[in-house]
C-alpha positions as CSV (number, residue, x, y, z in Angstrom):
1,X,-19.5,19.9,-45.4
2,X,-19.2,16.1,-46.9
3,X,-19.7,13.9,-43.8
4,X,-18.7,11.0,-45.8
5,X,-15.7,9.7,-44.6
6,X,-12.5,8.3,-47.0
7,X,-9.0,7.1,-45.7
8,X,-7.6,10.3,-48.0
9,X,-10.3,12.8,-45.8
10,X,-8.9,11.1,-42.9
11,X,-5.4,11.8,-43.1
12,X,-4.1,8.4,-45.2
13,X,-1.1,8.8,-46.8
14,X,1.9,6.6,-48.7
15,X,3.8,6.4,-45.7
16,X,0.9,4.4,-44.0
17,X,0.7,2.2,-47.0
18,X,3.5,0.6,-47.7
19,X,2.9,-1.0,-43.7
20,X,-0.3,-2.5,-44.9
21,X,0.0,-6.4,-45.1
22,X,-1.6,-7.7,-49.0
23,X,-2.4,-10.9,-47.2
24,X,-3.8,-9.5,-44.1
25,X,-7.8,-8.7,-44.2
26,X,-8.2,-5.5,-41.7
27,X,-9.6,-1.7,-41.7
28,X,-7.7,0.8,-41.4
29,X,-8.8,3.5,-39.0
30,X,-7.8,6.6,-37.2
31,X,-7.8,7.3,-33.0
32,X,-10.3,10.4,-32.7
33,X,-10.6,10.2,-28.9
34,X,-8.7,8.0,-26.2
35,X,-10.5,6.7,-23.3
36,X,-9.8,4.6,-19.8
37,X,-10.1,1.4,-21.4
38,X,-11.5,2.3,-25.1
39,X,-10.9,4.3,-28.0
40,X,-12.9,5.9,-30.7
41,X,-12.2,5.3,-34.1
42,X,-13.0,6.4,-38.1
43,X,-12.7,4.7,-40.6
44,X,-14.6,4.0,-44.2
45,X,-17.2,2.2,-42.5
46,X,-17.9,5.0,-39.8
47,X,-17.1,6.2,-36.7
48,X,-16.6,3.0,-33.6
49,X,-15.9,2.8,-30.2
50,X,-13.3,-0.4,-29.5
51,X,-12.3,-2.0,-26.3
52,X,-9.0,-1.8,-25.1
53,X,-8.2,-4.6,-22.7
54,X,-5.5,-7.0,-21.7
55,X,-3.3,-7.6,-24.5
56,X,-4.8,-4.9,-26.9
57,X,-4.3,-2.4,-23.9
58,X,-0.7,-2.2,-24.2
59,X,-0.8,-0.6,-27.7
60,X,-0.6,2.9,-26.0
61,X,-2.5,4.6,-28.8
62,X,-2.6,8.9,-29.1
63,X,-5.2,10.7,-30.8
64,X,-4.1,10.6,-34.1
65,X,-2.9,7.3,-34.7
66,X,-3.5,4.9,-37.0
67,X,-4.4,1.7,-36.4
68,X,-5.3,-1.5,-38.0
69,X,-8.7,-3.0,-37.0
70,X,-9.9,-6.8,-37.6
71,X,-12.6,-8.0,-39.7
72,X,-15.4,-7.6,-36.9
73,X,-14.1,-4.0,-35.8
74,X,-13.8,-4.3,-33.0
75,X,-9.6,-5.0,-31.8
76,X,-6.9,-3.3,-32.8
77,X,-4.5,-5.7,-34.8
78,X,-2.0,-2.8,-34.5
79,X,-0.5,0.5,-34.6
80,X,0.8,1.9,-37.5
81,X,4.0,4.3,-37.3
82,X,3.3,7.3,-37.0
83,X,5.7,9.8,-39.0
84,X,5.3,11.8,-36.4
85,X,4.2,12.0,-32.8
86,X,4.3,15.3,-30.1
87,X,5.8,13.7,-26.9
88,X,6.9,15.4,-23.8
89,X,8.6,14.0,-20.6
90,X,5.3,13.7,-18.1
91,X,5.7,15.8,-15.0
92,X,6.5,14.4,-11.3
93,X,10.0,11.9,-11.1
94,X,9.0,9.0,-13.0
95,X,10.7,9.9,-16.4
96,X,7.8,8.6,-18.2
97,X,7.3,9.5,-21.7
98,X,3.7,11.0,-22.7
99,X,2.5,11.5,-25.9
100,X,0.8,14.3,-26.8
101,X,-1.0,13.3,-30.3
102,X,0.6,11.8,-33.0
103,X,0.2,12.0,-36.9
104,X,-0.2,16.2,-37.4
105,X,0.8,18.3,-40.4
106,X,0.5,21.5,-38.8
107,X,0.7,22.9,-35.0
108,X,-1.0,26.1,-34.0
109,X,1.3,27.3,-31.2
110,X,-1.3,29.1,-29.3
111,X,-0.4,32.3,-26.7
112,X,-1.9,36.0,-26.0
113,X,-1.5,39.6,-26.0
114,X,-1.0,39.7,-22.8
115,X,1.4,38.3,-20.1
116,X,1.1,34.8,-21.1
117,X,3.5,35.4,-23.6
118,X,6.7,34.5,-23.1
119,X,9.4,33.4,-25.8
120,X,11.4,30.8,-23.9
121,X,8.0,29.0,-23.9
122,X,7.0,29.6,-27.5
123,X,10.5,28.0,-28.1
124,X,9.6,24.7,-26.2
125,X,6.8,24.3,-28.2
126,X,8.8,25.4,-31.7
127,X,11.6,22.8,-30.7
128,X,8.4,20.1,-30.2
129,X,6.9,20.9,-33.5
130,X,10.4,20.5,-35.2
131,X,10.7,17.3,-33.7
132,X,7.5,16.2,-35.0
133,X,8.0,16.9,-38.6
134,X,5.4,19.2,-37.9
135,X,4.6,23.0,-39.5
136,X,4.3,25.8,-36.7
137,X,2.6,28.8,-36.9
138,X,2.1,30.9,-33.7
139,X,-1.3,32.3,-33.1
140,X,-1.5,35.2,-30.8
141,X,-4.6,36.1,-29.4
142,X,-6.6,39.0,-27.9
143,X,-5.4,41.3,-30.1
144,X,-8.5,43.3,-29.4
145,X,-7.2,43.8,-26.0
146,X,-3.1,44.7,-26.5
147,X,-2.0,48.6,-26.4
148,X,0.7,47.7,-29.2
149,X,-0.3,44.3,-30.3
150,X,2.4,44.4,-33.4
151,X,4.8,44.2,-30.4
152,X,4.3,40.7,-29.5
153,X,4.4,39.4,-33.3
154,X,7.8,41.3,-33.8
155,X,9.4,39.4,-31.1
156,X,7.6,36.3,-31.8
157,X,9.2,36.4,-35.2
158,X,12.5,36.7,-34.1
159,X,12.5,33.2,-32.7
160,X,13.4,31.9,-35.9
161,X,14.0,32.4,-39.6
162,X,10.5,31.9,-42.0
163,X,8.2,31.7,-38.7
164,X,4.5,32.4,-39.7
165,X,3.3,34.6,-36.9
166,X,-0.8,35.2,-37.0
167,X,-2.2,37.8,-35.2
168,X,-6.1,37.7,-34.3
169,X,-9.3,38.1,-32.1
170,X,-10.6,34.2,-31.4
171,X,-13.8,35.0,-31.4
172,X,-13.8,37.0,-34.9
173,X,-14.7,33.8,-37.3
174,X,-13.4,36.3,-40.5
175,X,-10.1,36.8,-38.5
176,X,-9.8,33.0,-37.7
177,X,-10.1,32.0,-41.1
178,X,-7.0,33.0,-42.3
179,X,-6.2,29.9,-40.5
180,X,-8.0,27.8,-42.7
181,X,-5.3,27.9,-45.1
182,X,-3.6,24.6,-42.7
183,X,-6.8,23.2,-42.6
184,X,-7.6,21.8,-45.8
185,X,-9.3,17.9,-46.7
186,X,-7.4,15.2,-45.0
187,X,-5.1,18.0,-43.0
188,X,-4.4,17.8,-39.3
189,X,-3.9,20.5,-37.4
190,X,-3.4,20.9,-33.3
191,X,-3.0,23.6,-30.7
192,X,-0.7,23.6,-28.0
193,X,-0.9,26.3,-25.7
194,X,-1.2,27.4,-22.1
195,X,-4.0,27.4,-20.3
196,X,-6.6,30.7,-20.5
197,X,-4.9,31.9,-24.4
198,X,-7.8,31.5,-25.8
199,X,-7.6,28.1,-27.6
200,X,-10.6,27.1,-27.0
201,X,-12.3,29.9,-28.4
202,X,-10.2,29.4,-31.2
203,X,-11.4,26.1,-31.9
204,X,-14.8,27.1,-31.3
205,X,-14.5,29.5,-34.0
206,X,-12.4,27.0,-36.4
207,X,-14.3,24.2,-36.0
208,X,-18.0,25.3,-35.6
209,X,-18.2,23.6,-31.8
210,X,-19.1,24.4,-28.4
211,X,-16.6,24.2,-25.7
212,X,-16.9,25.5,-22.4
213,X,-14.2,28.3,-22.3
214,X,-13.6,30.1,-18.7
215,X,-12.3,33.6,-18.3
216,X,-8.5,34.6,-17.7
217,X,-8.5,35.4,-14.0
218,X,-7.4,39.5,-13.7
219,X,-4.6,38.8,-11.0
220,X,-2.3,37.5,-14.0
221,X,-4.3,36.9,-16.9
222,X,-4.1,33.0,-16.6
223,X,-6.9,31.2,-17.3
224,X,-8.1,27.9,-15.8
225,X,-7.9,24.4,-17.6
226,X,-11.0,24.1,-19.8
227,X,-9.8,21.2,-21.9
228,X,-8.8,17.8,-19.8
229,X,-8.9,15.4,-22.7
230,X,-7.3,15.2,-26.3
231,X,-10.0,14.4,-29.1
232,X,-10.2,15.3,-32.9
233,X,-12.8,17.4,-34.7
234,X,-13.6,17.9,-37.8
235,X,-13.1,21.2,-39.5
236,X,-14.9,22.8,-42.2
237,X,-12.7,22.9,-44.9
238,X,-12.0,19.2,-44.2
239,X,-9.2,18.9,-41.8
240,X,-9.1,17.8,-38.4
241,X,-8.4,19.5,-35.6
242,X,-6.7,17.9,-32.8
243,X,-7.4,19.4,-29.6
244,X,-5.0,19.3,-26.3
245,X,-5.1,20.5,-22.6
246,X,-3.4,23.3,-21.5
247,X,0.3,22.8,-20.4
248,X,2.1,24.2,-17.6
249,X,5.1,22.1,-17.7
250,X,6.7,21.2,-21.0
251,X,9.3,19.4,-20.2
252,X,11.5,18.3,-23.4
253,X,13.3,14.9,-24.5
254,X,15.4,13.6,-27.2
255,X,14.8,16.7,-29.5
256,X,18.7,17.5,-30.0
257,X,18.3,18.0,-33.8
258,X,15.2,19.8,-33.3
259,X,16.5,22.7,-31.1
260,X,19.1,23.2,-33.7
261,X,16.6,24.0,-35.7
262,X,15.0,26.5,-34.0
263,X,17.9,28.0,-33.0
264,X,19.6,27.7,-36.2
265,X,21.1,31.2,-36.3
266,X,23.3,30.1,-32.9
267,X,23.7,26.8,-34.8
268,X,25.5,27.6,-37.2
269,X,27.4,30.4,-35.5
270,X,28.6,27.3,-33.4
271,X,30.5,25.8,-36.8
272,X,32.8,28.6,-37.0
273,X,34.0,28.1,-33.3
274,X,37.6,27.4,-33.7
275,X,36.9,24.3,-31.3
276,X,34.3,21.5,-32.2
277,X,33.6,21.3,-28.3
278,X,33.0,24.7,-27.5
279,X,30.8,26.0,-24.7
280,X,30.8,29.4,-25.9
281,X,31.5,30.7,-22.3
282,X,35.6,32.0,-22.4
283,X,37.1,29.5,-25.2
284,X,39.1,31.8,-27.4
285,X,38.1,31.6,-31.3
286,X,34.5,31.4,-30.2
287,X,31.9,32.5,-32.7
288,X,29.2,32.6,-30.7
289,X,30.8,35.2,-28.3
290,X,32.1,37.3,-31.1
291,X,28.7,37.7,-32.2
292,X,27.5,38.9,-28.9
293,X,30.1,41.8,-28.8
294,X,29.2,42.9,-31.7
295,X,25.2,42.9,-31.0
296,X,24.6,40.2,-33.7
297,X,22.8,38.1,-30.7
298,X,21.1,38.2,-27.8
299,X,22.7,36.8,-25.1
300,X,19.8,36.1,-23.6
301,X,18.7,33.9,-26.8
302,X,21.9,31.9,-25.7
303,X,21.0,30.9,-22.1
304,X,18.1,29.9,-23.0
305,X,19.6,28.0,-26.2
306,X,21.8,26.4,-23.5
307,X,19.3,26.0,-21.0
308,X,17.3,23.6,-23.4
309,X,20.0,21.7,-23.9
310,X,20.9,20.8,-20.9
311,X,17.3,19.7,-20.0
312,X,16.9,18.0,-22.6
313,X,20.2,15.9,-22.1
314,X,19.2,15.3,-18.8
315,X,15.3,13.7,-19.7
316,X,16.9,12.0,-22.5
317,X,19.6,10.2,-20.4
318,X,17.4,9.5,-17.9
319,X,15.0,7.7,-20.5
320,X,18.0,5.7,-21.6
321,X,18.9,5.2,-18.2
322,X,15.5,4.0,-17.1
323,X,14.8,2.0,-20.5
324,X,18.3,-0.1,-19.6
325,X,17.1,-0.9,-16.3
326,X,13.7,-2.3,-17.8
327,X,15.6,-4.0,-20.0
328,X,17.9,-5.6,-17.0
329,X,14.8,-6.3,-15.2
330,X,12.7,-8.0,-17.9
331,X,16.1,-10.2,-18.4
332,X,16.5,-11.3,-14.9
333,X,12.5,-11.9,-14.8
334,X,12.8,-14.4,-17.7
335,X,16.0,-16.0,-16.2
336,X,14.2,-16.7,-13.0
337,X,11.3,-18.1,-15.5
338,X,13.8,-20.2,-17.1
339,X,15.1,-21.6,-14.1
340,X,11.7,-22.2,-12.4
341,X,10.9,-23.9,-15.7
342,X,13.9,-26.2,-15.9
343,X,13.3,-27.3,-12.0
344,X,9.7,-28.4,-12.8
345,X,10.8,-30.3,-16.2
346,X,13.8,-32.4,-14.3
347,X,13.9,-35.3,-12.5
348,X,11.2,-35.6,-8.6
């Protein structure tokens, strides 16, 4: 494999590009690996670790990011936007929005043969990936170990219209290359997945590594968390692989459009209602419901349609919620300012 490193092997595109400044002398580089108080970064001149303190801190970079570096290398000038970033809404009562990675062509939506699989998950991690402008394909593993293992990619490919479903044993590198085809030069892939589906092995087997991997435990197949940190590897076909912990909560936010998309058969059931505000519960005229009766859809696939909805109306109101009272707060701090100013400036 080619170690030398080019903005195009990296990941560089147009749309990073046209936000470079002609007059402005800096390095472009990308965010392999983000640490408590520095980050690593590649770039044409190599691979750096850069501080990230006070001011340059509050950049809140993700693995995958690109970022502008000053002549010496060592601050970050800036962050370029991202055309694309995996978020979630961070567990606990804070509301705070975490991002997952940012910057990724493809997403390996990683599960199992086995009881880990479960569809109104794989549909949390579909409606992320739509979200990011990212291509899912779902990976299903231990295939070695499934009595019917055809099963699990027939109802995974229900989920939606066009869905790539892969079926394979992580550890068999001739198997896991048929993932290789998402992993070409200057390609960035990730995996998002549970904990104990095998991802790691996975990216053992993609990416040539070594990661510590931990057996599922037998009670109910779930594995524990062998991956506490997001970083990015290189692959051998000369993408980059963009590794993340597993997830037990997945909580979603501001992905309205996105969950259309996934659920785009219920979608568009929901433009022949007879009215726009339907809740396709007992309203007469009601596609959705007619559709039902006649075993066109699972009603099932409708609570759960629903059930996203509604959590995802409630994280995102609560963002804009908590975002207008930051925005209250940080105006009534600099009023106070003012006025302490203005007291200080007039007359003893």
């Amino acid at each position: 494999m080619n170690t030398t490193l080019t903005l195009n092997s990296l990941g560089w595109r147009t749309h990073f590009q046209v936000q470079l400044d002609p007059d402005q002398l800096s390095t472009p580089a990308r965010v392999m690996n983000v640490h408590r108080g520095r980050v690593d970064v590649a770039s044409e001149k190599g691979i750096a670790s850069v501080e990230m303190s006070g001011q340059n801190a509050i950049v809140g970079l993700a693995v995958g990011d690109w970022v502008l570096l000053d002549e010496s290398g060592s601050k970050v000038l800036v962050r370029l936007d991202p055309f694309g970033i995996f978020q979630r809404r961070a567990a606990g009562t804070s509301g705070e929005i975490q991002t997952i990675a940012a910057n990724v062509d493809t997403l390996f939506v990683v599960t199992s043969a086995n009881r880990d699989f479960n569809v109104a998950r794989l549909e949390r991690y579909l409606a992320i990936a739509h979200d990011a402008g990212a291509f899912p394909v779902i990976v299903i593993t231990k295939a070695d170990l499934a009595d019917s293992p055809e099963d699990f990619v027939s109802d995974a490919a229900k989920l939606s219209p066009g869905l790539l479903v892969e079926l394979l044993d992580a550890r068999d590198a001739e198997q896991v290359a048929v993932l290789g085809d998402w992993c070409g030069q200057g390609q960035t892939v990730a995996l998002l997945g549970s904990s104990g589906v095998g991802k790691s092995t996975v990216i053992n087997t993609l990416a040539g590594i070594d990661q510590h991997t931990s057996a599922a435990r037998e009670d109910d197949q779930r594995g524990r968390h062998t991956t506490t940190s997001r970083s990015m590897h290189r692959l051998p076909n000369g993408g980059w692989l963009i590794d993340t912990p597993g997830m037990r909560e997945l909580q979603l936010v501001d992905v309205g459009d996105a969950l259309d998309d996934v659920f785009s058969d219920i979608a568009a059931l929901t433009g022949a209602c007879r009215f726009a505000d339907c809740g396709h519960a007992t309203e007469p005229g009601c596609a959705v419901q007619a559709a039902i009766e006649h075993d066109e859809l699972d009603p099932d696939r409708l609570r759960r349609y629903q059930k996203l909805q509604a959590e995802d109306r409630r994280n995102t109101e609560s963002l804009a919620e908590r975002r207008s009272r930051d925005k209250q707060f940080g105006k009534m701090i600099k009023s106070v300012l003012t006025e302490k100013k203005s007291r200080k400036g007039g007359p003893g």
